[in-house]
ChimeraX commands (.cxc) that place a marker at each C-alpha (Angstrom):
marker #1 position -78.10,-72.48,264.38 radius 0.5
marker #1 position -75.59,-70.13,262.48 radius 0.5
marker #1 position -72.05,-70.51,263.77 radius 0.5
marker #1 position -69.11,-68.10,262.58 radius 0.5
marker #1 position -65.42,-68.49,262.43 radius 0.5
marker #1 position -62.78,-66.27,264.33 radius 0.5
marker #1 position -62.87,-63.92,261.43 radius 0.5
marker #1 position -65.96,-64.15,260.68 radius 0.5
marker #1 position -67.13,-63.08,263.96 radius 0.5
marker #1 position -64.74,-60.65,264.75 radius 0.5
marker #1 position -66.05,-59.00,261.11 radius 0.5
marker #1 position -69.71,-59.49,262.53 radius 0.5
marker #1 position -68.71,-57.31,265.88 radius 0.5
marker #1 position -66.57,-54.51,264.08 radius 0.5
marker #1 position -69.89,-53.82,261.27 radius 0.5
marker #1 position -72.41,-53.85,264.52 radius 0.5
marker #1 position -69.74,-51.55,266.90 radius 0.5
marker #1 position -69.90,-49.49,263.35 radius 0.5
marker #1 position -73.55,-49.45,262.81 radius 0.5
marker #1 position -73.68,-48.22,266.84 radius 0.5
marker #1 position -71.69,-45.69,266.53 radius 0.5
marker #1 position -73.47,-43.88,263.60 radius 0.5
marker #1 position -76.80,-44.21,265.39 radius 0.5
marker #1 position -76.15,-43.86,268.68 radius 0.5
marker #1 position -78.45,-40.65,270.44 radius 0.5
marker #1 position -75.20,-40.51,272.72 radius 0.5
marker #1 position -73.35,-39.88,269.89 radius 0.5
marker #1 position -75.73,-37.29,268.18 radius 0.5
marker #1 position -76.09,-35.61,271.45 radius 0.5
marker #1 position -72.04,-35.18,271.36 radius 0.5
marker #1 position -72.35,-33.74,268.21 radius 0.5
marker #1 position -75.25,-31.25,268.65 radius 0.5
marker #1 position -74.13,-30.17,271.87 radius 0.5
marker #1 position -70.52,-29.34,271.78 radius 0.5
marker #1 position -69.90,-25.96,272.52 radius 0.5
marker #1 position -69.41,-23.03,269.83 radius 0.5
marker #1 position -65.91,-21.80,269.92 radius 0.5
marker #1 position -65.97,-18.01,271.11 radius 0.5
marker #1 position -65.30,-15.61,268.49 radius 0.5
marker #1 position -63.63,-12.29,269.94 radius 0.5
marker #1 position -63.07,-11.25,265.69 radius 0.5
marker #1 position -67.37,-10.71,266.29 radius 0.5
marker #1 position -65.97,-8.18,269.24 radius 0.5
marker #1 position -63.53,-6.66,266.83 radius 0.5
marker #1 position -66.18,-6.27,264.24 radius 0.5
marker #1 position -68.77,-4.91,266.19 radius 0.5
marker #1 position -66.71,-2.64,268.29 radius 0.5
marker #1 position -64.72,-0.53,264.58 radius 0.5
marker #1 position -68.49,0.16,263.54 radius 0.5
marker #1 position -69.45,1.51,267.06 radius 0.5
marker #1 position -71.71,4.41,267.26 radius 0.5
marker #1 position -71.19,7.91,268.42 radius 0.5
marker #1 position -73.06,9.81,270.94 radius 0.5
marker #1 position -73.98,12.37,268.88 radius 0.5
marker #1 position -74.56,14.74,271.85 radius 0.5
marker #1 position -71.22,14.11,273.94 radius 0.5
marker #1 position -69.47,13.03,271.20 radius 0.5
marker #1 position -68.50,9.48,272.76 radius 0.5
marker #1 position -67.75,6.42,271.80 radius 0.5
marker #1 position -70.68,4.13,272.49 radius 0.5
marker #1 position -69.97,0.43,272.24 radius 0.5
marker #1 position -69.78,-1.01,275.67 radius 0.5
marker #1 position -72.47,1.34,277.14 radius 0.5
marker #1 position -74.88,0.37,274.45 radius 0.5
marker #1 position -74.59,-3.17,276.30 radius 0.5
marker #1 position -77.53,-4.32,278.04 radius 0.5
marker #1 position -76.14,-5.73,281.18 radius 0.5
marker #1 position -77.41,-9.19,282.25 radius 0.5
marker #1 position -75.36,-9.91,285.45 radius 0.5
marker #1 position -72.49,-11.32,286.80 radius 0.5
marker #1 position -71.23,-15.06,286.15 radius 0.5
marker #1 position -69.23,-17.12,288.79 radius 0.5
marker #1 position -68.89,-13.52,290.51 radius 0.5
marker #1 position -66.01,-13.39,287.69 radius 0.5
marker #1 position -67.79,-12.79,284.57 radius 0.5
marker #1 position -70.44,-9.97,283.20 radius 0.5
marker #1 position -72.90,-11.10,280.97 radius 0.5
marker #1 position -74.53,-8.71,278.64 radius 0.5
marker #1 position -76.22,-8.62,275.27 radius 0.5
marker #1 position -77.33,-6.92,272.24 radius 0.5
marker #1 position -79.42,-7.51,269.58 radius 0.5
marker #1 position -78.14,-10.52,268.01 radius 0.5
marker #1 position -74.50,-11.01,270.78 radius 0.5
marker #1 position -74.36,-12.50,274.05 radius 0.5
marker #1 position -70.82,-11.06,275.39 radius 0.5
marker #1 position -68.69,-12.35,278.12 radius 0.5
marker #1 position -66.22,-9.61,280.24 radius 0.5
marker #1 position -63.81,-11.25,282.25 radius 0.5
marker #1 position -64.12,-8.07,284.94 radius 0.5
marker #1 position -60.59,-8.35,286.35 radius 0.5
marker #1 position -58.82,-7.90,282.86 radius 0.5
marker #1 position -60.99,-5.20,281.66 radius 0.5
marker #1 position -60.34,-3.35,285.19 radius 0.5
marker #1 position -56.81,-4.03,284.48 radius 0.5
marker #1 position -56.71,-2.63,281.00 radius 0.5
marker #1 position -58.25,0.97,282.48 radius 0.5
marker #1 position -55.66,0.76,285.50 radius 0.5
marker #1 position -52.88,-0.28,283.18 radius 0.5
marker #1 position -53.62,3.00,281.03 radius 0.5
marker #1 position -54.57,5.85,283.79 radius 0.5
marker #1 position -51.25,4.37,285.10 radius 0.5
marker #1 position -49.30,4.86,281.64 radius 0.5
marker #1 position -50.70,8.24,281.50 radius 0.5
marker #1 position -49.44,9.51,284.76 radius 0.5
marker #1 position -45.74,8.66,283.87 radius 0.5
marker #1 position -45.79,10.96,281.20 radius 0.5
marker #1 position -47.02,13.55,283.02 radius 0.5
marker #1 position -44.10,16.31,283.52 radius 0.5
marker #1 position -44.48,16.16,287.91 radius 0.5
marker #1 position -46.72,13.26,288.93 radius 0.5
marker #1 position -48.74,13.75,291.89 radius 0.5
marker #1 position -47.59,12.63,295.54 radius 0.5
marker #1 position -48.55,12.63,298.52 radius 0.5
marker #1 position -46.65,13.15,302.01 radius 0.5
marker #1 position -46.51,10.06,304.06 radius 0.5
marker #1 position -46.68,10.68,308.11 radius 0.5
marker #1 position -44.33,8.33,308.61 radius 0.5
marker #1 position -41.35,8.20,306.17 radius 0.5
marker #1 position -40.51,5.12,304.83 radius 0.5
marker #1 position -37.06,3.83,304.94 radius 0.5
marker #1 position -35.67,0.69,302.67 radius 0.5
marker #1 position -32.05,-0.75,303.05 radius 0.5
marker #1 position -29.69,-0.63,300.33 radius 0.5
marker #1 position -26.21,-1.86,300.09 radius 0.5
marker #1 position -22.69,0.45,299.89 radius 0.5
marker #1 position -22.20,-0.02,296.44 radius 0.5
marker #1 position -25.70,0.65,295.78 radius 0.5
marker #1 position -26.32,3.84,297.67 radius 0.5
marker #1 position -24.34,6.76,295.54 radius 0.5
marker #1 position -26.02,5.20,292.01 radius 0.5
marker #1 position -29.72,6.02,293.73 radius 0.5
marker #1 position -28.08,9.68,294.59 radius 0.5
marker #1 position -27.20,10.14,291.26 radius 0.5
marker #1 position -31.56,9.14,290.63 radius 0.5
marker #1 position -33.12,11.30,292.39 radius 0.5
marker #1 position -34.34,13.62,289.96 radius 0.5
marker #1 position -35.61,10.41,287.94 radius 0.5
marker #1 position -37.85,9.48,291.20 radius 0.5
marker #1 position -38.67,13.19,292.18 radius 0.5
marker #1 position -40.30,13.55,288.49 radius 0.5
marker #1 position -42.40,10.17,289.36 radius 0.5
marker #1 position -43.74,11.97,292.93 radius 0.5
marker #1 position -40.89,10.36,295.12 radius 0.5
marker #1 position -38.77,12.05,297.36 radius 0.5
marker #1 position -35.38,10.18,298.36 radius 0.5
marker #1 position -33.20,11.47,301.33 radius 0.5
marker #1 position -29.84,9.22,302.48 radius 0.5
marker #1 position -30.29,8.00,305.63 radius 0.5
marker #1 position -26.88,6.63,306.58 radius 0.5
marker #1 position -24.53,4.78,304.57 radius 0.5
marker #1 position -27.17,1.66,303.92 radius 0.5
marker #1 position -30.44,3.27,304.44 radius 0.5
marker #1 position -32.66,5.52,302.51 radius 0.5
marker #1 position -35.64,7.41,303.80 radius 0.5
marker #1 position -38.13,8.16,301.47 radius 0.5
marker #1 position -41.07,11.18,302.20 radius 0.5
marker #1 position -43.57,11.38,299.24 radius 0.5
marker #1 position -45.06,8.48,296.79 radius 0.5
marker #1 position -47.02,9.32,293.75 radius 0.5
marker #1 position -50.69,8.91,294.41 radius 0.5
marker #1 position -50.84,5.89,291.77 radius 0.5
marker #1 position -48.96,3.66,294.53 radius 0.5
marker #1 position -51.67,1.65,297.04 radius 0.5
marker #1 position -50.73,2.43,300.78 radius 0.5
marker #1 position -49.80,-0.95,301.87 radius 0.5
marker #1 position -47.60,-2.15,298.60 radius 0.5
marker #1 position -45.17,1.28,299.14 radius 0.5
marker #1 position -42.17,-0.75,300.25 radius 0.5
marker #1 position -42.50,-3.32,297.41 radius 0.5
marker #1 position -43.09,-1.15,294.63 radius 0.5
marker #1 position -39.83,1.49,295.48 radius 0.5
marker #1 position -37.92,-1.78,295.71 radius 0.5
marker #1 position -38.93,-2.68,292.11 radius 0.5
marker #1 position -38.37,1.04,291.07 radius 0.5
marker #1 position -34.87,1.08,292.68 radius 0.5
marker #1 position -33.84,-2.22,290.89 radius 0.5
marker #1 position -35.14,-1.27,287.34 radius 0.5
marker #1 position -33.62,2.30,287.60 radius 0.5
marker #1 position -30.35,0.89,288.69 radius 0.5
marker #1 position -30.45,-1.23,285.69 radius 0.5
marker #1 position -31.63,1.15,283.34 radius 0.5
marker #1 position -29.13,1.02,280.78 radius 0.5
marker #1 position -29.96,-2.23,279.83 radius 0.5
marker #1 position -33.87,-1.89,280.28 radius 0.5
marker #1 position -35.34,1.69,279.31 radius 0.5
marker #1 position -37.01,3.76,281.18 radius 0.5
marker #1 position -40.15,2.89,278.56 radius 0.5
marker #1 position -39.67,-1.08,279.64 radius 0.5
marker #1 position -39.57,0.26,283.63 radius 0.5
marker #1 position -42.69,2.27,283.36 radius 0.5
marker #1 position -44.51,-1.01,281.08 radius 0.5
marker #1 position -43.64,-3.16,284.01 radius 0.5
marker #1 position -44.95,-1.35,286.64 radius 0.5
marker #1 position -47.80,-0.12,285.73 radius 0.5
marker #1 position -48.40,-4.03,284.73 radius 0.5
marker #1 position -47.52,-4.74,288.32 radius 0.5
marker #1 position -49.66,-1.83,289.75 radius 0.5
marker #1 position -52.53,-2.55,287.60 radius 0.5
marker #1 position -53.09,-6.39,288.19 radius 0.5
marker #1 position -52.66,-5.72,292.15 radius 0.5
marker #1 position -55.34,-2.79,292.19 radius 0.5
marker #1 position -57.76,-4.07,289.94 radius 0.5
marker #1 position -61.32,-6.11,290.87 radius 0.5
marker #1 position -60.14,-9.56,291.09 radius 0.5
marker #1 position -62.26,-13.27,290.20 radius 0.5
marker #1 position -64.94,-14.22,292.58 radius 0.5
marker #1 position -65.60,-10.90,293.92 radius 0.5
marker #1 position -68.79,-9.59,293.63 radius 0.5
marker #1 position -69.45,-6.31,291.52 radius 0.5
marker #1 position -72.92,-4.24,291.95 radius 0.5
marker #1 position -74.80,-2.59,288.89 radius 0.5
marker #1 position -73.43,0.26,289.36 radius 0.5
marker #1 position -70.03,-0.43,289.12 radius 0.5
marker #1 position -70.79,-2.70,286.07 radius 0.5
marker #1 position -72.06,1.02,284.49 radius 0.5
marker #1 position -68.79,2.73,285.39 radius 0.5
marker #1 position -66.22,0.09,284.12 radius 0.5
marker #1 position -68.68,0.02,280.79 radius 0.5
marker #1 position -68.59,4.03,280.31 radius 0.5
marker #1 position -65.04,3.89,280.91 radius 0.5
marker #1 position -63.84,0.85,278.91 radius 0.5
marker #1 position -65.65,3.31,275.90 radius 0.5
marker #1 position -63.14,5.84,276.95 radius 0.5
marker #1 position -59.56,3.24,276.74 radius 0.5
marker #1 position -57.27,3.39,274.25 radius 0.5
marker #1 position -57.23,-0.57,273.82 radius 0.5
marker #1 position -60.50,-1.79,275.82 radius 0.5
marker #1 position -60.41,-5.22,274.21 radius 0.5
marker #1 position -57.87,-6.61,275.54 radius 0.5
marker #1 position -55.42,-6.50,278.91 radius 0.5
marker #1 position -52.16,-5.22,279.50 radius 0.5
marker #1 position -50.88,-9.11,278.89 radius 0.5
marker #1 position -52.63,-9.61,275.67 radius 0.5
marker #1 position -55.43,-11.60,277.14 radius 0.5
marker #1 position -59.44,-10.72,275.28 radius 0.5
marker #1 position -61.36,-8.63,277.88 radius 0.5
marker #1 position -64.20,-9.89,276.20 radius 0.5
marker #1 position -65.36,-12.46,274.24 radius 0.5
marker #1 position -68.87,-12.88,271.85 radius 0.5
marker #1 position -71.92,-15.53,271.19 radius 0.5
marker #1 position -74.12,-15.32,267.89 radius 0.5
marker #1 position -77.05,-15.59,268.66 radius 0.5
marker #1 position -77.33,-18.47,265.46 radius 0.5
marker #1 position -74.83,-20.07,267.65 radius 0.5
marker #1 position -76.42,-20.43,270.44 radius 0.5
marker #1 position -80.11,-21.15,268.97 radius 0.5
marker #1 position -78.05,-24.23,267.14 radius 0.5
marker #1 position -77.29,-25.46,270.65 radius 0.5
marker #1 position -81.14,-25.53,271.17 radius 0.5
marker #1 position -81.71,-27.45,267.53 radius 0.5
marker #1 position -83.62,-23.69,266.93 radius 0.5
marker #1 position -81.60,-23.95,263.67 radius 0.5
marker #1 position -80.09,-26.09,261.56 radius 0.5
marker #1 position -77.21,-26.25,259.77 radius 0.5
marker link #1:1,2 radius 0.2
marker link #1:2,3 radius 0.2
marker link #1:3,4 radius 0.2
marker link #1:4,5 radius 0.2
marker link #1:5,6 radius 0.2
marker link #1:6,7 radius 0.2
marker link #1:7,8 radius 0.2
marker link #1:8,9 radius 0.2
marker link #1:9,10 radius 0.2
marker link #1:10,11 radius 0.2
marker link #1:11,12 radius 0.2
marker link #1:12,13 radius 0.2
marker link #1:13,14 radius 0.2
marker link #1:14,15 radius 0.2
marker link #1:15,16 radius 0.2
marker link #1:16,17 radius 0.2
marker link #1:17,18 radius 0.2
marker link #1:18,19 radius 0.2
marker link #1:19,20 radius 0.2
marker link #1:20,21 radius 0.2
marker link #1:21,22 radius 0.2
marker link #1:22,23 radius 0.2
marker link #1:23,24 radius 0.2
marker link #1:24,25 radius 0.2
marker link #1:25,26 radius 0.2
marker link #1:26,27 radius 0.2
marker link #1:27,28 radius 0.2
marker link #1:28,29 radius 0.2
marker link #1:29,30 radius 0.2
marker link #1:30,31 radius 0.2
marker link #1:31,32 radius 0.2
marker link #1:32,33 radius 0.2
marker link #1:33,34 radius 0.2
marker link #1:34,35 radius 0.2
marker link #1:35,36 radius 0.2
marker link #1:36,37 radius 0.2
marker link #1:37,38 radius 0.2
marker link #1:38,39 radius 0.2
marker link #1:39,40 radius 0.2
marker link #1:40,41 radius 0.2
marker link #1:41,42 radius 0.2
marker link #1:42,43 radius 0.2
marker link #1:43,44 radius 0.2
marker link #1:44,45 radius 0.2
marker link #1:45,46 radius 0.2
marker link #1:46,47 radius 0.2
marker link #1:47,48 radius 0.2
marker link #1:48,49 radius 0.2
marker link #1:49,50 radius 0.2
marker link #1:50,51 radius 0.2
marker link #1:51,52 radius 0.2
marker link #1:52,53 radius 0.2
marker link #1:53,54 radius 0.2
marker link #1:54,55 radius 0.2
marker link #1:55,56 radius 0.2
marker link #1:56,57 radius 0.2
marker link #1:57,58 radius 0.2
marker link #1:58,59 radius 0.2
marker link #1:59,60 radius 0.2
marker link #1:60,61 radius 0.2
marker link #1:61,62 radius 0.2
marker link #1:62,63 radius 0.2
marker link #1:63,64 radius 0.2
marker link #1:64,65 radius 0.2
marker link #1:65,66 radius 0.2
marker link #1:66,67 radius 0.2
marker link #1:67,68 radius 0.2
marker link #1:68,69 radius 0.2
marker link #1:69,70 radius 0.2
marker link #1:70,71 radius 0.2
marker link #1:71,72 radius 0.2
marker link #1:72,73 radius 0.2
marker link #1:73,74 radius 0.2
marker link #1:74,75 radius 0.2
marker link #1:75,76 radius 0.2
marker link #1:76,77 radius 0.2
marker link #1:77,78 radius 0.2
marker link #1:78,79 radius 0.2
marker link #1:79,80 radius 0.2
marker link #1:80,81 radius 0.2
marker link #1:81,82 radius 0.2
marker link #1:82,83 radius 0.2
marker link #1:83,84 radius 0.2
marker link #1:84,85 radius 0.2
marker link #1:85,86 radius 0.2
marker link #1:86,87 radius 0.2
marker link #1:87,88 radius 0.2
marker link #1:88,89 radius 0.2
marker link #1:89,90 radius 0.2
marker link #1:90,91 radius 0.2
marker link #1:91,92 radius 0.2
marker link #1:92,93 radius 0.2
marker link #1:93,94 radius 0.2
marker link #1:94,95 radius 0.2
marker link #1:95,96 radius 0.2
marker link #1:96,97 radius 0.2
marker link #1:97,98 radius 0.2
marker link #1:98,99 radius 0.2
marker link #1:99,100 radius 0.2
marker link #1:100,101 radius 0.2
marker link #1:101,102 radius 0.2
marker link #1:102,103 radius 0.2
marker link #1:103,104 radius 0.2
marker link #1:104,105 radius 0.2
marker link #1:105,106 radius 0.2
marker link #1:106,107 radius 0.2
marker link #1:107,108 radius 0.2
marker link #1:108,109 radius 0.2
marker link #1:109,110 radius 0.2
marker link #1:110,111 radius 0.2
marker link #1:111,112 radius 0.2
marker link #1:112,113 radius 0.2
marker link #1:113,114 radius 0.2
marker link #1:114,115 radius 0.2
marker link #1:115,116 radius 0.2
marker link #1:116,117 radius 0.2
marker link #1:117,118 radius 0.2
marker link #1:118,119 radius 0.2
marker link #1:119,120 radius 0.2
marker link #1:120,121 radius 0.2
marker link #1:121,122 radius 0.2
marker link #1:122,123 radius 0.2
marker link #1:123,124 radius 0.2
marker link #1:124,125 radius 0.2
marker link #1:125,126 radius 0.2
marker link #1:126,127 radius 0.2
marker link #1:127,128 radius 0.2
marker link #1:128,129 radius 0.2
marker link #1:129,130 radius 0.2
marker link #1:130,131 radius 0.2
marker link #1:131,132 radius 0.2
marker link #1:132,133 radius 0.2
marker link #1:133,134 radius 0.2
marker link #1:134,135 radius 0.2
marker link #1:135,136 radius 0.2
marker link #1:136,137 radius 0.2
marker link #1:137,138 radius 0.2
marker link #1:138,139 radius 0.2
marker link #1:139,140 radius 0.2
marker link #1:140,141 radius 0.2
marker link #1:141,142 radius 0.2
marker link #1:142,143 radius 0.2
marker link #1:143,144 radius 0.2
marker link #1:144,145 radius 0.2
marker link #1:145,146 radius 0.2
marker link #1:146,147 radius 0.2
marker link #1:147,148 radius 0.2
marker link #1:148,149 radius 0.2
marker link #1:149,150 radius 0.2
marker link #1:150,151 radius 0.2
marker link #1:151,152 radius 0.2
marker link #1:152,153 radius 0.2
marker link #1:153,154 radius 0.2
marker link #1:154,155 radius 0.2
marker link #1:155,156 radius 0.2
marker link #1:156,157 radius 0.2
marker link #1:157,158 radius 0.2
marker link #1:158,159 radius 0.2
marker link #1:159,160 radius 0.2
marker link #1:160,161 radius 0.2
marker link #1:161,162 radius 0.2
marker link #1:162,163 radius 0.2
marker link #1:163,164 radius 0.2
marker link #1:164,165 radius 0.2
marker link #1:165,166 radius 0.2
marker link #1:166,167 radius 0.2
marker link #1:167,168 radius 0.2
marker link #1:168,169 radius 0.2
marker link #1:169,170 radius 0.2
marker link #1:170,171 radius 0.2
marker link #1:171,172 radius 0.2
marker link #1:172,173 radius 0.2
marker link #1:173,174 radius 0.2
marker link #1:174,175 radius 0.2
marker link #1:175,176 radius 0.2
marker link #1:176,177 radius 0.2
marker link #1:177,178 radius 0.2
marker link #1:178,179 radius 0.2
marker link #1:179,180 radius 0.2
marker link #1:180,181 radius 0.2
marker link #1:181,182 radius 0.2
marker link #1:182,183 radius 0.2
marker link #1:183,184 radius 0.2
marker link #1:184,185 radius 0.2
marker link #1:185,186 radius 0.2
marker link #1:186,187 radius 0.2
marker link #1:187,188 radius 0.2
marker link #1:188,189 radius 0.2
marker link #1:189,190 radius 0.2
marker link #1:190,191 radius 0.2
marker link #1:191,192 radius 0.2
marker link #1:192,193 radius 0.2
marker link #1:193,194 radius 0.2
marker link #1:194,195 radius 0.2
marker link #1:195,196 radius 0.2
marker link #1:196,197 radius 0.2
marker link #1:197,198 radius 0.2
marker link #1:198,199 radius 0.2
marker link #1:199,200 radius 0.2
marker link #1:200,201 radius 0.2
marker link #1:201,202 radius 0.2
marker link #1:202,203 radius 0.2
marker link #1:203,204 radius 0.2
marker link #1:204,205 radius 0.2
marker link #1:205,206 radius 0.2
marker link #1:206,207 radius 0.2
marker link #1:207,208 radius 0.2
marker link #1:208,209 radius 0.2
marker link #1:209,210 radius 0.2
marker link #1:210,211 radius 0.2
marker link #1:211,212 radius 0.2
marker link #1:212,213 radius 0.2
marker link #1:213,214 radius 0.2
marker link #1:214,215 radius 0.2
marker link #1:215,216 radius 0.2
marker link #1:216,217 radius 0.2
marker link #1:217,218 radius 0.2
marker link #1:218,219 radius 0.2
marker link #1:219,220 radius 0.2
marker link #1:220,221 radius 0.2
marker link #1:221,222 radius 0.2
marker link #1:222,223 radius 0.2
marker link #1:223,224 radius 0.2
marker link #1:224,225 radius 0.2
marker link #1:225,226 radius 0.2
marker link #1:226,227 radius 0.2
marker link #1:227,228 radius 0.2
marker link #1:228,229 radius 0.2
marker link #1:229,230 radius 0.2
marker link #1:230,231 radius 0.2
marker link #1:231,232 radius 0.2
marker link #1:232,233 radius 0.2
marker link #1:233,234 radius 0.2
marker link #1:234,235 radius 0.2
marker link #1:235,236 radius 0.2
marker link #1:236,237 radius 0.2
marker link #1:237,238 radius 0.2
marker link #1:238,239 radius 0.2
marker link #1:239,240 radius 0.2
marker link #1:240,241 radius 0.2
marker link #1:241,242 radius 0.2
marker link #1:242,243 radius 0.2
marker link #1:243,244 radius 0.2
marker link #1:244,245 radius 0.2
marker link #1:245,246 radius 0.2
marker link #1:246,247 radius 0.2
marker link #1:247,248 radius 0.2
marker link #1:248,249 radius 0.2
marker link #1:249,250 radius 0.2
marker link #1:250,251 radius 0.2
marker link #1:251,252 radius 0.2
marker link #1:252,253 radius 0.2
marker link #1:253,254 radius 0.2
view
């Protein structure tokens, strides 16, 4: 029999834990199957040498997609030649509310609608003669402000852009951004909302979106000014190489 001293052994143990960890399969299967960071740059790549239709005259990158389906009812899969793509459906939604938004602020008279039954929000004294002195600001965004009292306002026609049910919340945040708009900008007022509009109106995760739809938000994400990403920064959409993914599958090496 061999026997070993304290240091000995403990030596023994740390060269075997050593010589298991180097040829352990749980190890190698660690290391072959850890996941390929996403590369949106591949996005960026692909999307400056995007084709034109040479018949409309459109851009062509998303639409040249072929659509795969829908992931977690949050995610569209899709693919070309040598990409699998990810579009996270809520922020590319928001990115084409966020701009058709934008756009209608600059427009000279926005377009309103008259509501059957006016609206009315409180307001306080001191609050009441500084939305007066606004009401050519709200009349060029499609709202019509009347005094209704010394603390009340009534208000008759919302721009179209404004969802039926959020009316109340949005004038609030209108009121309380123009009444501070010395210190934020009109620019910084218009940003915010149509942030605010264009997150609540847009498809949200884990809803379910049919073909299509999918061929709509595609042809129109071709048509946005900044399709690849949202309003907050975040990618819209996100790429697989094809190499990357056959290396998951040991396809490839290297």
């Amino acid at each position: 029999d061999q026997f070993f001293g304290v240091s000995e052994e403990k030596e023994a143990k740390e060269d075997y834990s050593d010589n298991f960890h180097e040829t352990s399969p749980a190890s190698k299967d660690k290391e072959v199957y850890e996941m390929p960071e996403p590369k949106p740059l591949t996005v960026q790549e692909n999307y400056e040498q995007l084709s034109f239709d040479q018949d409309t005259k459109e851009k062509r990158f998303f639409q040249n997609l072929r659509y795969i389906g829908q992931y977690h009812q949050t995610y569209l899969l899709l693919e070309d030649e040598e990409n699998l793509y990810l579009i996270d459906q809520h922020a590319a939604m928001e990115r084409l509310m966020y701009e058709k938004i934008s756009k209608s602020f600059e427009s000279p008279k926005a377009e309103c609608y008259e509501l059957l039954i006016p609206l009315r929000l409180e307001v306080s004294v001191s609050e009441m003669p500084l939305i007066m002195n606004l009401t050519d600001e709200f009349a060029k965004l499609g709202i019509t402000i009347e005094p209704f009292g010394p603390t009340a306002l009534v208000v008759r026609t919302v721009p179209t852009w404004i969802p039926e049910s959020l009316e109340s919340e949005f004038l609030h945040d209108m009121i309380n951004h123009l009444l501070h708009e010395k210190t934020t900008g009109k620019a910084r007022l218009y940003d915010s909302l149509a942030k605010k509009l264009s997150c609540k109106q847009s498809i949200k995760a884990h809803m379910k979106i049919r073909p299509d739809e999918v061929g709509q938000l595609l042809k129109d994400l071709d048509q946005a000014k900044m399709p690849l990403t949202c309003p907050h920064g975040r990618p819209t959409i996100i790429s697989f190489k094809r190499y990357e993914i056959e290396k998951l599958f040991q396809r490839v090496m290297g």
